[in-house]
C-alpha positions as CSV (number, residue, x, y, z in Angstrom):
1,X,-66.9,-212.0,20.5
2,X,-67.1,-208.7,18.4
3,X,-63.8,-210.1,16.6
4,X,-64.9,-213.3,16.0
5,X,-67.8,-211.9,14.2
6,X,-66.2,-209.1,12.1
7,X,-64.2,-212.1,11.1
8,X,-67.5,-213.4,9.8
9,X,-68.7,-210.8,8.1
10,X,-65.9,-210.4,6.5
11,X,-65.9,-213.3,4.9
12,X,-69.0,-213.7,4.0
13,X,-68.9,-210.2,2.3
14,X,-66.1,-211.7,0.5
15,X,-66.9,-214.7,-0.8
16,X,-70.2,-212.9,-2.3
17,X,-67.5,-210.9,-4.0
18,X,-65.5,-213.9,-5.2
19,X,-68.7,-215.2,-6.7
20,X,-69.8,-212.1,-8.0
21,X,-66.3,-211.8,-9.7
22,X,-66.4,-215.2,-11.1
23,X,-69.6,-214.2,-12.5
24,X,-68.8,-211.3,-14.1
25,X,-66.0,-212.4,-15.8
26,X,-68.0,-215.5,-17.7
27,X,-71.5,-213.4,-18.5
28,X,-71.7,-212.1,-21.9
29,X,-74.3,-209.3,-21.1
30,X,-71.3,-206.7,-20.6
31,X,-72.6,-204.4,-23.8
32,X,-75.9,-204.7,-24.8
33,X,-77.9,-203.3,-28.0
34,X,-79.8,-200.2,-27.7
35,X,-83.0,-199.5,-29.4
36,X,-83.1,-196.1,-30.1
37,X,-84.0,-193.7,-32.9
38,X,-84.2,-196.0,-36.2
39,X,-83.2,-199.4,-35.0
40,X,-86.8,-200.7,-34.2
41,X,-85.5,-204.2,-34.7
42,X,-86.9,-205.0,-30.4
43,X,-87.3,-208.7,-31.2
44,X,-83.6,-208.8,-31.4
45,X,-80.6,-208.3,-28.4
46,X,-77.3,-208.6,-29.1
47,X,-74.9,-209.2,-25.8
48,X,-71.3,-209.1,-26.1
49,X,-69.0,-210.1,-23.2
50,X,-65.2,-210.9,-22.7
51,X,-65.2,-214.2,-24.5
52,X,-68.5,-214.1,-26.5
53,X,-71.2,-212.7,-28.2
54,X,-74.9,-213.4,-28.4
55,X,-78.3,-212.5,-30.1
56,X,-81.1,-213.4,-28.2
57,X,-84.4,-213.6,-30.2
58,X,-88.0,-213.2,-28.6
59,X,-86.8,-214.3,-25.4
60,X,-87.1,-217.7,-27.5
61,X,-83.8,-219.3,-28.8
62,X,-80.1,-217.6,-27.9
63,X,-77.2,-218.8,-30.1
64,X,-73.8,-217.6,-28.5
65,X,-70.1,-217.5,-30.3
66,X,-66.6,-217.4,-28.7
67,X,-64.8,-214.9,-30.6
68,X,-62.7,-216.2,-32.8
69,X,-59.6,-213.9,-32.8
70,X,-58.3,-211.9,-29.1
71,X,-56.5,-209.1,-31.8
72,X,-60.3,-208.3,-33.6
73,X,-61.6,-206.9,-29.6
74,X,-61.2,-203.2,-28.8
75,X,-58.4,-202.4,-26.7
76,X,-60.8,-202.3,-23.6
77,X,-62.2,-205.6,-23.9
78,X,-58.5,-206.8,-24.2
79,X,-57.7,-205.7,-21.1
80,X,-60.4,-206.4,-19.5
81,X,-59.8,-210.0,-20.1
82,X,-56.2,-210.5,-18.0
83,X,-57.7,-207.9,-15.6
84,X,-60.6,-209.4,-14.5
85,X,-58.8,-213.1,-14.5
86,X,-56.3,-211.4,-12.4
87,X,-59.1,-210.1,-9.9
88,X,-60.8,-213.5,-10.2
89,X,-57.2,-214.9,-8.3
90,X,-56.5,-212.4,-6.0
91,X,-60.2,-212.8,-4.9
92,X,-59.9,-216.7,-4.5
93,X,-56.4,-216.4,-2.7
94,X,-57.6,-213.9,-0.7
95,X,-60.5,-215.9,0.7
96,X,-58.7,-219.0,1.3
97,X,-56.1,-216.7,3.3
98,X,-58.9,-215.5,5.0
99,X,-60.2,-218.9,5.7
100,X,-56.8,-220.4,7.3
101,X,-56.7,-217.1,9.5
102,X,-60.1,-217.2,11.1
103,X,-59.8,-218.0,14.8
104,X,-62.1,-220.6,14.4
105,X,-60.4,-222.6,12.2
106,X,-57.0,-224.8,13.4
107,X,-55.4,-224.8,9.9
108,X,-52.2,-222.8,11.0
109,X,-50.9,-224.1,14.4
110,X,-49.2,-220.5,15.2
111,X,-49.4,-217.5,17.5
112,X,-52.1,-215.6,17.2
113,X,-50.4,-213.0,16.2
114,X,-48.7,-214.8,13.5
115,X,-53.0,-215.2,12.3
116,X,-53.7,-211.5,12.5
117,X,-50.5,-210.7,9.9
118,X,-52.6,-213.9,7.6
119,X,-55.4,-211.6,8.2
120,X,-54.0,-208.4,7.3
121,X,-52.8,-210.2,3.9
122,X,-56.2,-211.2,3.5
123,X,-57.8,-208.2,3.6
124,X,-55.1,-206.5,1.6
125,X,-55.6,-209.0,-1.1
126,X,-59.7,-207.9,-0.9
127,X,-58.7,-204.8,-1.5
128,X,-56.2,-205.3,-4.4
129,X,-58.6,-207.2,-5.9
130,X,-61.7,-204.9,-5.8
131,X,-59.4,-202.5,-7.2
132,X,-58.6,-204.4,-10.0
133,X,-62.1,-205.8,-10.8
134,X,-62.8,-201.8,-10.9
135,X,-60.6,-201.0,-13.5
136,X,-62.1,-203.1,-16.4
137,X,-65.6,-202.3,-15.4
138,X,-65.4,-198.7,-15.6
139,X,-63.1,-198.8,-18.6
140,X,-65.9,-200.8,-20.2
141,X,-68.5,-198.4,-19.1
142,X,-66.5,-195.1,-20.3
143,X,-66.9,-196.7,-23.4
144,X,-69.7,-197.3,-24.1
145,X,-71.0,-194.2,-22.5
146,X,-68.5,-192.4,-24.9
147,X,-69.5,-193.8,-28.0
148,X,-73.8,-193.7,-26.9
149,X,-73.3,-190.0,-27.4
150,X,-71.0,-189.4,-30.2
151,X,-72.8,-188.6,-33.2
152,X,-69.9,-190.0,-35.5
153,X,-70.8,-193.6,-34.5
154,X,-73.5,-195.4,-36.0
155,X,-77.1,-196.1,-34.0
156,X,-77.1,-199.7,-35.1
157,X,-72.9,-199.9,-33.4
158,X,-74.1,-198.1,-30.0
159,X,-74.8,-200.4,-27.2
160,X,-75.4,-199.7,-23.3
161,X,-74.2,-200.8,-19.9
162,X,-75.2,-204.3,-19.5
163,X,-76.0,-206.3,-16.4
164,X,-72.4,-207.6,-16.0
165,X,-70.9,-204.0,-15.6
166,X,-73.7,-203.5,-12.6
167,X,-72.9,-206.6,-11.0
168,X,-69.1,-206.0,-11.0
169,X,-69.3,-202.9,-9.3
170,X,-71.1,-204.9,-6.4
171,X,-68.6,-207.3,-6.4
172,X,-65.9,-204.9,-6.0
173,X,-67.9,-202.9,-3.5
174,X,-67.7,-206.1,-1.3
175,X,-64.3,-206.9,-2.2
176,X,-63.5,-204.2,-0.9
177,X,-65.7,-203.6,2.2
178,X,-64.5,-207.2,3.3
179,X,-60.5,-205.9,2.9
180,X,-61.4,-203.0,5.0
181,X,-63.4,-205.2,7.9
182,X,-60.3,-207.7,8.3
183,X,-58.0,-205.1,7.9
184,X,-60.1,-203.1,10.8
185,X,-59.9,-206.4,13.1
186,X,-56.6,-206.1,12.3
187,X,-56.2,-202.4,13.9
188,X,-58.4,-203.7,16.8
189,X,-56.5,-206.6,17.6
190,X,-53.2,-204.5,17.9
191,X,-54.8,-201.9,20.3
192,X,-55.8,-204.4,22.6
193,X,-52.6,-206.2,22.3
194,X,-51.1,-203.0,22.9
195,X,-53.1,-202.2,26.1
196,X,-52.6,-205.7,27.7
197,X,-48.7,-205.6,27.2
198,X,-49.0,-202.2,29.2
199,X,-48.8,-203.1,33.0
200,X,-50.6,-201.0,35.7
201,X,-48.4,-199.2,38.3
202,X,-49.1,-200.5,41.8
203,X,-48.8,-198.3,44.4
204,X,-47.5,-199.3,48.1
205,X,-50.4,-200.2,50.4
206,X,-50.8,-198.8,53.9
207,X,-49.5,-202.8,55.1
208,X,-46.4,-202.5,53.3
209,X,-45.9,-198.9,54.5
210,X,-46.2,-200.1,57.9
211,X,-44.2,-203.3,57.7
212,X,-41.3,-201.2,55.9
213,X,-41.5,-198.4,58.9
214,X,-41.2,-201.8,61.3
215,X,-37.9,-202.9,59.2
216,X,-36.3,-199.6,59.9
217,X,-37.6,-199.3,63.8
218,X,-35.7,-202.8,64.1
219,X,-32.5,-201.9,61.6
220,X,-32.2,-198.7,64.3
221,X,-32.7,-200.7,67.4
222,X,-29.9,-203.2,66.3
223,X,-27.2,-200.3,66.4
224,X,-28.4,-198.9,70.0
């Protein structure tokens, strides 16, 4: 019962990942314009993502561009492009392993133990995914933290952390809580396996102490 729903949870926890990460990858609002000092221009935001950029206007119209050269992107938003379609795979493959080794599910006609190794992969593949989904996101943010408070850059260049960067640290958060659950299941499912491999030791009974002391009575009788 409690294994049945870790396996649950776990997969529910990923699959908001998965989304999250799919999400993430496709939103634009990864560096936003800041208004400070001089730039009073408030009617106006700028988002830029991994594949495009946008202006906003009064909450009114929004006109968005693909970016028309990969070389013209800082080195950052360069790799955060293969990165986070790298964490957008592992996170699908790892939920679909973690959907054929739910106990619940008949997909893989094998030993249970054969499912708790497809389990174990899953939740490895959470984790090495979160992982990756972490990298670009806090590149990203080092950067634009970095540049917010160096004087040499210009106000109207500075931008700060946008929604996307927020929401992918979620969605690596539960990438990688649900690699730990599945991988904990795992741990369980091995002690138990463990401890019902392990035999008790039975111990003679007063009835076959007796019935052995009869044997002997009649083994000696035999040579009288």
């Amino acid at each position: 019962m409690v294994g049945g729903v870790l396996q649950i949870a776990g997969l529910l926890v990923g699959g908001i990942g998965m989304i999250g990460t799919f999400a993430v990858t496709g939103m634009p609002q990864w560096r936003v314009s800041a208004f400070i000092e001089s730039n009073i221009i408030v009617f106006e935001t700028i988002w830029e993502g991994l594949w495009m950029h946008c202006i906003r206007q009064a909450n009114i119209r929004m006109q968005c561009k693909v970016y028309d050269s990969v070389l013209a992107l800082s080195p950052d938003l360069q790799a955060s492009r293969g990165l986070m379609c790298a964490g957008s795979v592992l996170s699908f493959l790892a939920f679909m392993v973690a959907v054929i080794g739910m106990k619940c599910t008949w997909c893989v006609q094998s030993s249970w133990q054969a499912k708790g190794y497809i389990i174990l992969t899953a939740g490895l593949l959470f984790i090495l995914s979160g992982a990756v989904e972490l990298i670009p996101v806090c590149w990203v943010a080092n950067t634009i933290i970095r540049d917010f408070y160096n004087p040499v850059v210009n106000v109207a260049q500075k931008r700060e952390l946008g929604e996307a960067l927020y929401l992918g640290w979620v969605a690596a958060f539960c990438l990688i809580a649900a690699g730990a659950i599945f991988c904990c299941f795992c741990l369980c499912c091995e002690k138990t396996r463990s401890y019902g491999y392990s035999a008790p030791t039975h111990y003679p009974t007063d009835s076959q102490h007796l019935h052995s002391k009869t044997e002997s009575s009649y083994s000696k009788s035999q040579y009288v």
